[in-house]
C-alpha positions in Angstrom: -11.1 4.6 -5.3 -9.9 7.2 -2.9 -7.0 7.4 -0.4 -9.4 6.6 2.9 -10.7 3.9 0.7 -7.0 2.2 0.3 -6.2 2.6 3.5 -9.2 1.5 5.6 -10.9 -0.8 3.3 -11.6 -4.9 3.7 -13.1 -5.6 0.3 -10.2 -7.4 -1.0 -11.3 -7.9 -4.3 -12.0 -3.8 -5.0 -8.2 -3.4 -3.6 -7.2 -6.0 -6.2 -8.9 -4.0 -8.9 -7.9 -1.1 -8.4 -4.2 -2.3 -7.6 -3.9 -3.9 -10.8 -3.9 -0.8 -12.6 -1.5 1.4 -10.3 0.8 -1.1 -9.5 3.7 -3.0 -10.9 3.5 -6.4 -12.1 6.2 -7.6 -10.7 4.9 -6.5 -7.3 1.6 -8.3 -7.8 3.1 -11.3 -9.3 5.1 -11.4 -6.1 1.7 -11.1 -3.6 -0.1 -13.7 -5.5 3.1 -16.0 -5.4 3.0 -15.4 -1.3 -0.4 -16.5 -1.2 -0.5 -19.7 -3.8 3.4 -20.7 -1.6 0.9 -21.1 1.4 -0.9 -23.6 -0.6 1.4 -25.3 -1.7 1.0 -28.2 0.3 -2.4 -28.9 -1.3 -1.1 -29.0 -4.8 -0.2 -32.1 -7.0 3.6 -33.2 -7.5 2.9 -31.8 -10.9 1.0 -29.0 -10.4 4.2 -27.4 -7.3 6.2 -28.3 -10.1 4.9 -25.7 -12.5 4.6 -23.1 -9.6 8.1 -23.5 -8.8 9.1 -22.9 -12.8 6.8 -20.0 -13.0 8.8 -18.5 -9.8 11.9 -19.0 -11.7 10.9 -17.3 -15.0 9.0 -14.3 -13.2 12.3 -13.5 -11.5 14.6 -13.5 -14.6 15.8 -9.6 -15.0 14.5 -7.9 -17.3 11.4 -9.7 -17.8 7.9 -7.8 -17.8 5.5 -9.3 -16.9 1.6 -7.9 -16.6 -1.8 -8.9 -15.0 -4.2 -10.7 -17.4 -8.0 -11.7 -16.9 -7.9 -15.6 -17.3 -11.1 -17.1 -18.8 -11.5 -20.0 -16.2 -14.5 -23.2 -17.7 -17.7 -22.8 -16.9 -17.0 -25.3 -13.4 -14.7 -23.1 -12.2 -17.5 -21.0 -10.0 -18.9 -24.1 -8.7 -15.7 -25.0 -7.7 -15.2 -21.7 -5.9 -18.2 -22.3 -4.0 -18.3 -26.4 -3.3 -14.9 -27.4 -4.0 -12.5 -28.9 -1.6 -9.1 -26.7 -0.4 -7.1 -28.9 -2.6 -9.7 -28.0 -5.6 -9.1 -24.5 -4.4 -5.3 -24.6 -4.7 -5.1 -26.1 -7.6 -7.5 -23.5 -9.3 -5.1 -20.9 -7.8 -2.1 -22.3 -9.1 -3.4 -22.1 -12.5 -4.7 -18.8 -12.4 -1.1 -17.7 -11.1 0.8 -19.2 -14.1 -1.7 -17.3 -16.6 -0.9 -14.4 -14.8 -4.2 -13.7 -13.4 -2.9 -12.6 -10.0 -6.4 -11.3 -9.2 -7.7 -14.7 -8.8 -4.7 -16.3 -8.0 -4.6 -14.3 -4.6 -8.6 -14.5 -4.1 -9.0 -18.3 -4.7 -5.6 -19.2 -2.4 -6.8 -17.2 0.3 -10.3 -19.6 -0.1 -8.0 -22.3 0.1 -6.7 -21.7 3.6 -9.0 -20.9 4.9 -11.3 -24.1 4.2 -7.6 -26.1 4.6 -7.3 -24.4 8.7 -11.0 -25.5 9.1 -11.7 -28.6 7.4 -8.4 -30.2 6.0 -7.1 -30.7 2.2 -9.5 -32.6 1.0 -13.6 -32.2 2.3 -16.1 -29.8 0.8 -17.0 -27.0 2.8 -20.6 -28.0 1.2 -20.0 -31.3 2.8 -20.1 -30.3 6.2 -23.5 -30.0 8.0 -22.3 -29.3 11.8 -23.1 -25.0 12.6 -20.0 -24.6 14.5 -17.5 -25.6 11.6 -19.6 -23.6 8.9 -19.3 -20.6 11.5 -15.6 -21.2 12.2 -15.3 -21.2 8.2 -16.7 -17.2 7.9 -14.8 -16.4 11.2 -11.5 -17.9 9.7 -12.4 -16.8 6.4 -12.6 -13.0 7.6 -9.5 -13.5 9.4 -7.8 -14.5 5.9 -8.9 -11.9 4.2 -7.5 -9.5 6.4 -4.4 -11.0 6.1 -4.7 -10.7 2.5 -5.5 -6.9 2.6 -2.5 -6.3 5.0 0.1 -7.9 2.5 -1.3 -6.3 -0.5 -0.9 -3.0 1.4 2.4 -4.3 2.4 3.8 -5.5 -1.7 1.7 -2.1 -3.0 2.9 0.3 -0.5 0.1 3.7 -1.1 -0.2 4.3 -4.4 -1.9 7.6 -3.7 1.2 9.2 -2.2 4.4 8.4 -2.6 7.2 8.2 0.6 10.8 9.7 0.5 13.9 8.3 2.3 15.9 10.5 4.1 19.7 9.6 3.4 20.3 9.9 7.2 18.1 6.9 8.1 20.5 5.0 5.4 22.8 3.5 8.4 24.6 0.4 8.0 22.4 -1.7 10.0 19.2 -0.2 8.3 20.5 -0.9 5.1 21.5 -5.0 5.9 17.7 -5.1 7.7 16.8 -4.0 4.5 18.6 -6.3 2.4 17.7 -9.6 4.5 14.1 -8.4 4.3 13.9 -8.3 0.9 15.7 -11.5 0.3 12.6 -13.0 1.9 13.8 -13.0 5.8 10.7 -10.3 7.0 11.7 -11.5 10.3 13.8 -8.4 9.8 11.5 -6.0 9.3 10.3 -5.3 12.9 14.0 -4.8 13.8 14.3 -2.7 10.5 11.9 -0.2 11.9 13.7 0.3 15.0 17.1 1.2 13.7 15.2 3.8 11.1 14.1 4.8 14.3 17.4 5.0 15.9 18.6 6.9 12.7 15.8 9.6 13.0 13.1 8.5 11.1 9.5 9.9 12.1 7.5 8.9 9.8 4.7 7.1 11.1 3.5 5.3 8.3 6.9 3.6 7.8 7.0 2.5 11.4 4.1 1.3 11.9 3.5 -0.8 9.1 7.0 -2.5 9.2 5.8 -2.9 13.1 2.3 -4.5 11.7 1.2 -7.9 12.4 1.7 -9.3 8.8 1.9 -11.5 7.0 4.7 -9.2 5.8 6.1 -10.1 2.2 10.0 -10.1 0.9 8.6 -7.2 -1.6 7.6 -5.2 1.4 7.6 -1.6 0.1 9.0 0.2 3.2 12.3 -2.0 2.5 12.3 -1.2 -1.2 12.0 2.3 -0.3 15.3 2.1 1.6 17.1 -0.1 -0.9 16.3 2.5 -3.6 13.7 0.1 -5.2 11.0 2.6 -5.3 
């Protein structure tokens, strides 16, 4: 994958890939957690209960953690395809607590998307009428781009790294900072104009803490300033 590629591309799944090899686990872990949380509605008392111990135990210091390929049944692509957003969520959970973030991210994203058009529980097979099964792709796309801007936004580009300058490291910048990454990215937009205020020009910085999200508490562009990396 090249630079241009990273930057500009859709295909979510390529971005995974390749992001799965140049990124941190912990960083991923944290993206495919974002996405399964906005399932979480979907899930089974039992099943949020695991999700919520996972979150726990991938947070503990110290802990490594890394991105493994798990080996769903045979049903599971037939439940990709047919199954209901609650069949989708569930699937995603599981994937998440075997550390397959990959599929985690790909099948939650499914999820909401047939869970904005359809509801929890009906087959997107079910459905007959043209204008749903068109709202589905139209939603679906939209999803996906949501998905691509938070990976960008947990992964940061991986082909060049960014440097703070100590002047942007005001007071104000540096709390922004700090309330974004403790999982306020309310902050962020406000972030980016005191690291303006402070001198910062760097485009890239700006304008993604300026994006349109979904922005995630691992944000890079606030690790950056917190000396995170």
């Amino acid at each position: 994958m090249t630079e241009v590629e990273w930057l500009e591309s859709t295909h979510l799944f390529g971005l995974l890939d390749y992001a799965r090899r140049r990124v941190s686990g912990r960083r991923l872990c944290s993206y495919a957690l974002f996405w399964v949380d906005q399932t979480l509605h979907l899930l089974t008392d039992a099943t949020r209960r695991g999700v919520e111990q996972y979150r726990v135990q991938a947070a503990e210091p110290g802990r490594v953690i890394e991105h493994t390929w798990y080996a769903y049944s045979p049903g599971f692509s037939t439940s990709f395809t047919h199954g209901s957003a609650a069949n989708h969520a569930e699937d995603a959970a599981q994937a998440l607590q075997f550390n397959d973030w990959t599929t985690a991210a790909l099948v939650a994203g499914r999820a909401v998307a047939q869970d904005r058009v359809y509801g929890p529980r009906t087959p997107a097979s079910a459905r007959s009428v043209y204008d749903l099964r068109f709202r589905f792709w139209e939603v679906a796309e939209h999803v996906v781009r949501e998905q691509v801007f938070s990976l960008r936004c947990a992964a940061g580009n991986p082909f060049h790294a960014h440097t703070c300058d100590p002047e942007w490291l005001t007071l104000t910048a540096l709390a922004l900072a700090r309330t974004g990454d403790s999982g306020d990215v309310s902050a962020l937009p406000i972030l980016a104009d005191a690291l303006q205020d402070a001198g910062c020009e760097d485009g890239t910085i700006l304008d993604h803490l300026r994006g349109p999200g979904p922005h995630l508490s691992c944000c890079w562009c606030a690790a950056l300033i917190l000396g995170k990396g």
